[in-house]
C-alpha positions as a Markdown table, in Angstrom:
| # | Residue | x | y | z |
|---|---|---|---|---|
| 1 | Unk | 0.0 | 0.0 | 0.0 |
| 2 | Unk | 2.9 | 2.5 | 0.9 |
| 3 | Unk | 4.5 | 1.6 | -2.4 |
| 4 | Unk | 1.2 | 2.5 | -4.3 |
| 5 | Unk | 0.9 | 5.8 | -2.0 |
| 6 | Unk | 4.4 | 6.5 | -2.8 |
| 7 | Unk | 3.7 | 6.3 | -7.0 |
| 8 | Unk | 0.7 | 8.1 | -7.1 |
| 9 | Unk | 2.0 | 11.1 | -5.1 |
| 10 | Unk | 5.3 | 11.0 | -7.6 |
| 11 | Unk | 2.8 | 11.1 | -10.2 |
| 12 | Unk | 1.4 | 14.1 | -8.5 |
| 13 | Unk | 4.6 | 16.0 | -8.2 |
| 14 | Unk | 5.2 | 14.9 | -11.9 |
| 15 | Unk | 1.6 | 17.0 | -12.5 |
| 16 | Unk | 2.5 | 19.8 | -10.7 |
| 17 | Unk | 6.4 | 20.4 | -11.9 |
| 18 | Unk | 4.5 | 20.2 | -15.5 |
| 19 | Unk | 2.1 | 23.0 | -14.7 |
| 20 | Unk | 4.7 | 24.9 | -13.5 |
| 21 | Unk | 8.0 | 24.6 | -15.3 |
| 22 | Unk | 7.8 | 26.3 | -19.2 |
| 23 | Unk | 8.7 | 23.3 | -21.4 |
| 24 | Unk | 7.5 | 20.6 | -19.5 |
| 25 | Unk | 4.1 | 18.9 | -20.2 |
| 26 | Unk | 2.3 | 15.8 | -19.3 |
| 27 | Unk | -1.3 | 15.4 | -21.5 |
| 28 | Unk | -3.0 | 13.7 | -18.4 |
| 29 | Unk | -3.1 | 11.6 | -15.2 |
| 30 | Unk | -2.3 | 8.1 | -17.2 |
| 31 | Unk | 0.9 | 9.8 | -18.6 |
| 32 | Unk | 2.0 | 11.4 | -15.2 |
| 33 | Unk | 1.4 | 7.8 | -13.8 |
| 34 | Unk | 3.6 | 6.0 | -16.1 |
| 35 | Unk | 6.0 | 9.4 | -16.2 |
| 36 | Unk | 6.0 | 9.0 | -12.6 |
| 37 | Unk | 7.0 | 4.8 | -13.0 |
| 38 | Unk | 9.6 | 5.7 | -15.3 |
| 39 | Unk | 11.4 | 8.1 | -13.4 |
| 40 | Unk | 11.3 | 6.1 | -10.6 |
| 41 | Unk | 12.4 | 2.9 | -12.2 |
| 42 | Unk | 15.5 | 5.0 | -14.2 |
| 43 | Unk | 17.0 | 6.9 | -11.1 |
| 44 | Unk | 16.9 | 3.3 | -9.2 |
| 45 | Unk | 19.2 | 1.4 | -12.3 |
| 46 | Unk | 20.7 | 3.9 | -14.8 |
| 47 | Unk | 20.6 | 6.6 | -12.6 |
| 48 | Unk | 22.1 | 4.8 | -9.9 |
| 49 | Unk | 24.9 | 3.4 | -11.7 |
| 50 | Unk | 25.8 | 6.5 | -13.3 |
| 51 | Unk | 25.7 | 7.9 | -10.0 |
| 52 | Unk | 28.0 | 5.8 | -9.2 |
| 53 | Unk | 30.6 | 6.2 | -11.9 |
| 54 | Unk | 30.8 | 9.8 | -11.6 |
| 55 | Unk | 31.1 | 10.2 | -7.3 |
| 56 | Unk | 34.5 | 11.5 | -8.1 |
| 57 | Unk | 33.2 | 14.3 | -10.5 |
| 58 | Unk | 30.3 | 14.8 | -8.0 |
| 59 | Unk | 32.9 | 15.1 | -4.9 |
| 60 | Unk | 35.0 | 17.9 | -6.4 |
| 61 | Unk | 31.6 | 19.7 | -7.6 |
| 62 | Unk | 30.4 | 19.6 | -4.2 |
| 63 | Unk | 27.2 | 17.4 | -5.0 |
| 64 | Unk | 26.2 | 20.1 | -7.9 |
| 65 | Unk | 26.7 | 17.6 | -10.4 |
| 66 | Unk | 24.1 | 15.6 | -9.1 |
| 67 | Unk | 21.6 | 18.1 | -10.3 |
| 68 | Unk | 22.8 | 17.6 | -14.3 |
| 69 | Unk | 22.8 | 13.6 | -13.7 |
| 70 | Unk | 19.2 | 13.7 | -12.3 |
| 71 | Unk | 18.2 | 16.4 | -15.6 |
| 72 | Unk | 19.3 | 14.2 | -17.4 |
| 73 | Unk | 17.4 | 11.3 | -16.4 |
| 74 | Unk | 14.5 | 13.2 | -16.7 |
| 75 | Unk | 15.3 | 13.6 | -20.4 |
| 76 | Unk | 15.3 | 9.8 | -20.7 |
| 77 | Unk | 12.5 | 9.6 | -19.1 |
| 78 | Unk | 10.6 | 12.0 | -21.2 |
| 79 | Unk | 12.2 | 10.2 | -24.6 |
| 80 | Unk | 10.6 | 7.1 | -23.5 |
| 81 | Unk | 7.1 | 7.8 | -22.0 |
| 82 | Unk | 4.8 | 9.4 | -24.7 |
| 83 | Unk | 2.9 | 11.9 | -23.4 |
| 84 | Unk | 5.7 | 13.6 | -21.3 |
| 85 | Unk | 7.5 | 15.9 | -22.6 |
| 86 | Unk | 10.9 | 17.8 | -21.6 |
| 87 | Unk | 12.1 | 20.4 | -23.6 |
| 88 | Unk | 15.5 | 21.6 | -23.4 |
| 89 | Unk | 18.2 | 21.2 | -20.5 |
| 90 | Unk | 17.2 | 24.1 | -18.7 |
| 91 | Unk | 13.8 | 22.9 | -18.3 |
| 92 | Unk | 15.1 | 19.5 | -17.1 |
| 93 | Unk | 17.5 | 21.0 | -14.9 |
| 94 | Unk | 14.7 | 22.9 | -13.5 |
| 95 | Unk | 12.3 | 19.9 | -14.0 |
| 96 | Unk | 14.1 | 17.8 | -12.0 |
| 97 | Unk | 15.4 | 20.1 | -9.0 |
| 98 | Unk | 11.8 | 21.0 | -8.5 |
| 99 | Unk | 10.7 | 17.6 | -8.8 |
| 100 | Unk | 12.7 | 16.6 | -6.1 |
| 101 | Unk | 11.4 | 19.1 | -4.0 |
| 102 | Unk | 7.6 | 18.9 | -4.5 |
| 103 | Unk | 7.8 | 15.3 | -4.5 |
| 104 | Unk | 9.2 | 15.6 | -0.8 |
| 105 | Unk | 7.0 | 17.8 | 0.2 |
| 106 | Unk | 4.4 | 15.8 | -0.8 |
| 107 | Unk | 5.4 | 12.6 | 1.2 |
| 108 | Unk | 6.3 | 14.9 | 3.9 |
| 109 | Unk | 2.5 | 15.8 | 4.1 |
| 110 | Unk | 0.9 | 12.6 | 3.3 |
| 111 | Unk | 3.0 | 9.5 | 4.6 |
| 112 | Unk | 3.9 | 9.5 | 8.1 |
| 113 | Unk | 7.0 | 8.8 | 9.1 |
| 114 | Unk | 8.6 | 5.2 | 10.2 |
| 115 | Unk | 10.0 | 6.1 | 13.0 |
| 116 | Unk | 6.8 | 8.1 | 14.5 |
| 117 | Unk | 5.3 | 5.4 | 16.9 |
């Protein structure tokens, strides 16, 4: 159930960041869903893995270039889901900086936490 809760307010923050970021767009709830399941499912193998590879390059950025790994993710993302659309860098290097954040926010307000008890 958590799991389910978790995807559907991703797909949320998906919504959101594409109402709100110019160049950006999602044409409705079944592509933010399946945006959302994408994203997810990229940043836990490629994303990780790349990640990874470039902790050196990420160390002497101070974490910065974290942000252009995660931009770019969301550019895969958007090359394989039809209905989501990224266009340009900028708006994925907004896109996913913002993402990040509303999608926190979100399970900040909705799930409780583990260790509340």
């Amino acid at each position: 159930m958590r799991l389910l809760l978790h995807w559907i307010l991703s797909a949320l923050a998906v919504w959101i960041v594409a109402h709100v970021v110019p160049g950006i767009s999602v044409t409705g709830p079944l592509a933010a869903l399946i945006a959302a399941l994408a994203i997810g499912l990229i940043n836990a193998t490629l994303g990780l893995l790349i990640k990874i590879l470039t902790f050196p390059l990420t160390l002497l950025t101070l974490g910065l270039f974290w942000f252009v790994i995660n931009a770019l993710m969301l550019k895969l993302a958007a090359a394989l889901v039809p209905g989501f659309q990224v266009r340009g860098f900028e708006a994925a290097f907004l896109g996913a900086i913002l993402l990040s954040v509303v999608s926190a926010l979100l399970q900040w307000m909705v799930m409780p936490s583990r260790r509340a008890g």
